[in-house]
Backbone as a ProteinNet text record, in pm:
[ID]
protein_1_A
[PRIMARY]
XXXXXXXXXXXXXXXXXXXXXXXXXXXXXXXXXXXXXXXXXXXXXXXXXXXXXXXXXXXXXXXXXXXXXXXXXXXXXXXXXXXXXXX
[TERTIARY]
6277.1	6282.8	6176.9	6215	6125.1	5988.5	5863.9	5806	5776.8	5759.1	5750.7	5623.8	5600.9	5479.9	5483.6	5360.2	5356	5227.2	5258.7	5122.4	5118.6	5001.7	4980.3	4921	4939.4	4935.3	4838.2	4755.4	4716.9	4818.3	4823.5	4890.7	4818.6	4696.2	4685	4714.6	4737	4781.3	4947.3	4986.3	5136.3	5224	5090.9	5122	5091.6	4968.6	4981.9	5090.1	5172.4	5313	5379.8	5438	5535.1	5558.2	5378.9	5382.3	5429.6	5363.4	5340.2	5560	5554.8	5705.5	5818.4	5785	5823.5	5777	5651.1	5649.6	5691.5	5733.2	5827.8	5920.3	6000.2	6145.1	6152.8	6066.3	6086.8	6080.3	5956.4	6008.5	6125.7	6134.9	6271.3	6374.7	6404.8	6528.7	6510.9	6387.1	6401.7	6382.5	6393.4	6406.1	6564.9	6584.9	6789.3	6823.3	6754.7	6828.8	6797.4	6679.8	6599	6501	6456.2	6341.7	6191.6	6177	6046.9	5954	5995.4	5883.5	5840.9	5737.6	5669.1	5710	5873.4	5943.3	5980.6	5997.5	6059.1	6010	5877	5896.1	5960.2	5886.4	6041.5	6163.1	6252.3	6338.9	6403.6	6289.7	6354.6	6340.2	6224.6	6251.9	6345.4	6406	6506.3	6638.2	6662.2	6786	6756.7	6649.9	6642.1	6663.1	6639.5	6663.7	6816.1	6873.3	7031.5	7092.4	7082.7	7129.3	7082.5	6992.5	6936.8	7042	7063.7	7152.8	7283.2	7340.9	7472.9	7503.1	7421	7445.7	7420.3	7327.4	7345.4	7489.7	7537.2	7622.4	7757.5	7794.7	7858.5	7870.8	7780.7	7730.6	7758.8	7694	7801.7	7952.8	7992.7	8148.6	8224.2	8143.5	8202.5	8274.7	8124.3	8068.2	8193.6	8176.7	8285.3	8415.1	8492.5	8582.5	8644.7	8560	8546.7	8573.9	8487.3	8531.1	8639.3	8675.1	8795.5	8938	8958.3	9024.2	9028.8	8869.5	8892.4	8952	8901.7	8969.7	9119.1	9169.2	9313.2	9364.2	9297.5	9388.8	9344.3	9270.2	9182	9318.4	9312.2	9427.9	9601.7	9607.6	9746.3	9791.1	9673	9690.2	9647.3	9584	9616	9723.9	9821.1	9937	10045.4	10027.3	10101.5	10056.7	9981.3	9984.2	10033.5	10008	10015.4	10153	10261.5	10389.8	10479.7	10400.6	10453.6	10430.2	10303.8	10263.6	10276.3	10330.1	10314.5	10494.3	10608.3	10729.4	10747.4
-3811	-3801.2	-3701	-3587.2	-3544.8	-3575.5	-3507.3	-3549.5	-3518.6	-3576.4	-3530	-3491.6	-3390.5	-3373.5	-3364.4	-3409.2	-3383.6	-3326	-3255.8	-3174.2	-3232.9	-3198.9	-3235.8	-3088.1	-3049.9	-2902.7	-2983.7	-2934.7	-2927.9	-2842.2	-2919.6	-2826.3	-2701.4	-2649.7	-2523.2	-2410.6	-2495.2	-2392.1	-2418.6	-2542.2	-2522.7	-2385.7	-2416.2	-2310.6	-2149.9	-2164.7	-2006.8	-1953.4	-2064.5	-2038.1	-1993.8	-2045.8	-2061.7	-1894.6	-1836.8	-1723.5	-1609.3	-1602.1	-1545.6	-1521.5	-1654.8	-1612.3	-1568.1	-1614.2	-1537	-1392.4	-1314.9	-1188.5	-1134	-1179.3	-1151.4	-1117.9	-1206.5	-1201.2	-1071.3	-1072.9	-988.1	-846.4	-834.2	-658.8	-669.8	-776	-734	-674.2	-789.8	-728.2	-594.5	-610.1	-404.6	-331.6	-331.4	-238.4	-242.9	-363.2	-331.1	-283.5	-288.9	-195.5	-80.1	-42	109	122.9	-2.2	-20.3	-0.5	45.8	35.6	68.1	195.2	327.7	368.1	458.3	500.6	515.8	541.9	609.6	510.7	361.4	271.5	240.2	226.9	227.3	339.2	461	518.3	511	510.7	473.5	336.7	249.4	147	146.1	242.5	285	409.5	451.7	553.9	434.9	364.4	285.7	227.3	167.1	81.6	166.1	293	408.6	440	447.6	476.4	333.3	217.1	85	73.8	92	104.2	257.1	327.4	444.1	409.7	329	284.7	201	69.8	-6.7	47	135.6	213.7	294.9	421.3	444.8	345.9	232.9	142.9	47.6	35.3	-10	107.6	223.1	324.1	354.8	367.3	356.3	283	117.2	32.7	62.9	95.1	117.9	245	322.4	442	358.7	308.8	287.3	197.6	81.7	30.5	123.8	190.2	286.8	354.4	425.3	492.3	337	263	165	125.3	124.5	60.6	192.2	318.4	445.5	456.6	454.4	451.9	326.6	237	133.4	148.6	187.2	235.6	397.6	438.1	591.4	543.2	403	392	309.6	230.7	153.8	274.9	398.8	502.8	546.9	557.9	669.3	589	425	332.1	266.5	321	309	393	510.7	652.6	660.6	627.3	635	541.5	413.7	301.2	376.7	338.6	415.9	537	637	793	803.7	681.2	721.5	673.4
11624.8	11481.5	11435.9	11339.5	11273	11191	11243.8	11138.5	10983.1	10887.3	10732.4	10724.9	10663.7	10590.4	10469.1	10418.5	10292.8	10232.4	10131.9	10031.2	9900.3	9886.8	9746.8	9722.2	9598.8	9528.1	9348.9	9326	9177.3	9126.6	8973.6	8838.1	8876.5	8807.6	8871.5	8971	9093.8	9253.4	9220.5	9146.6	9118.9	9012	8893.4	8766	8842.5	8948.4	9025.4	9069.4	9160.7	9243.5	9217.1	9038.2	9004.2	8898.9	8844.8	8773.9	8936.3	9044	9118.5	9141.8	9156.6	9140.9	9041.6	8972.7	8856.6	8819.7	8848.3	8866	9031.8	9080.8	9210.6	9170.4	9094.1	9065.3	8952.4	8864.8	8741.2	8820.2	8905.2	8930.6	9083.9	9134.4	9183.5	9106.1	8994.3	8894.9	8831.6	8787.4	8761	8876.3	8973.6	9088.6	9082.7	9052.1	9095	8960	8905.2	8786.7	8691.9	8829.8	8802.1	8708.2	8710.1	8592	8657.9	8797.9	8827.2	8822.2	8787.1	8821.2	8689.3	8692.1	8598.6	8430.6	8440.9	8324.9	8293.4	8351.5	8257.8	8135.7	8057.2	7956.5	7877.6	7900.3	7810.8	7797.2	7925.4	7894.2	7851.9	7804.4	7776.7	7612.7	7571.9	7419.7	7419.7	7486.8	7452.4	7459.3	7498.1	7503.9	7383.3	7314.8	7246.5	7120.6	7063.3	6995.2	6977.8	7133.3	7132.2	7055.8	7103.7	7053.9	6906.8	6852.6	6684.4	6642.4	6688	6623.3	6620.1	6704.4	6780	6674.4	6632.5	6484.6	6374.3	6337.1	6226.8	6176.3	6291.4	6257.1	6253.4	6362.6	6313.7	6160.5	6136.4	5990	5872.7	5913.4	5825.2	5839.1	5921.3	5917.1	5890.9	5906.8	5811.7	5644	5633.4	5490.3	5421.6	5540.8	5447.9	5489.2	5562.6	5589.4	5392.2	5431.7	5295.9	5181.6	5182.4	5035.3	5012.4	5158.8	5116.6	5129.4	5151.1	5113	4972.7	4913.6	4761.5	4700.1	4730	4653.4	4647.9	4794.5	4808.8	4684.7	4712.7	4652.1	4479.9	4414.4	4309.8	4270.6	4361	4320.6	4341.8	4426.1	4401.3	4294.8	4217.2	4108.6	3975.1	3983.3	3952.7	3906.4	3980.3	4025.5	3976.8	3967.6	3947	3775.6	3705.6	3616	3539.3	3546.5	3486.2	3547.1	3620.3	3637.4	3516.4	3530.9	3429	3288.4	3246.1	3102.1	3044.2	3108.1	3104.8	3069.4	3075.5	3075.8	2909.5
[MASK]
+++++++++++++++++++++++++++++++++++++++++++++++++++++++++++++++++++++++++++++++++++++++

């Protein structure tokens, strides 16, 4: 039969483990996703720049889309008055 061992670890040497691993894991994942090296902060404010421009102009095209809808419908109630009233 195997024998068991057992440890006892303090909160402290536990809370070490657990950061130590957790910054393990964090620059693993930016290595797999090219975040490691020197330029990652910039490029992570250049993405964050592209994504803030990306909802802006989405948010404007909303915006015009909207208008030219109320116009169209603003020039066919137009076109539809001045056909009625104008005879």
């Amino acid at each position: 039969m195997a024998e068991v061992t057992t440890y006892r670890l303090s909160k402290p040497e536990i809370e070490a483990m657990l950061q130590e691993a957790a910054q393990q894991g964090a620059r693993e994942a930016l290595t797999r996703i090219g975040l490691s090296d020197d330029n990652a902060p910039h490029d992570v404010r250049e993405l964050r720049q592209l994504i803030d421009g990306w909802r802006d102009i989405k948010s404007t095209a909303l915006k015009t889309i909207v208008r030219w809808c109320i116009l169209a419908i603003l020039g066919i109630l137009s076109v539809g008055a001045y056909v009625t009233l104008g005879k």
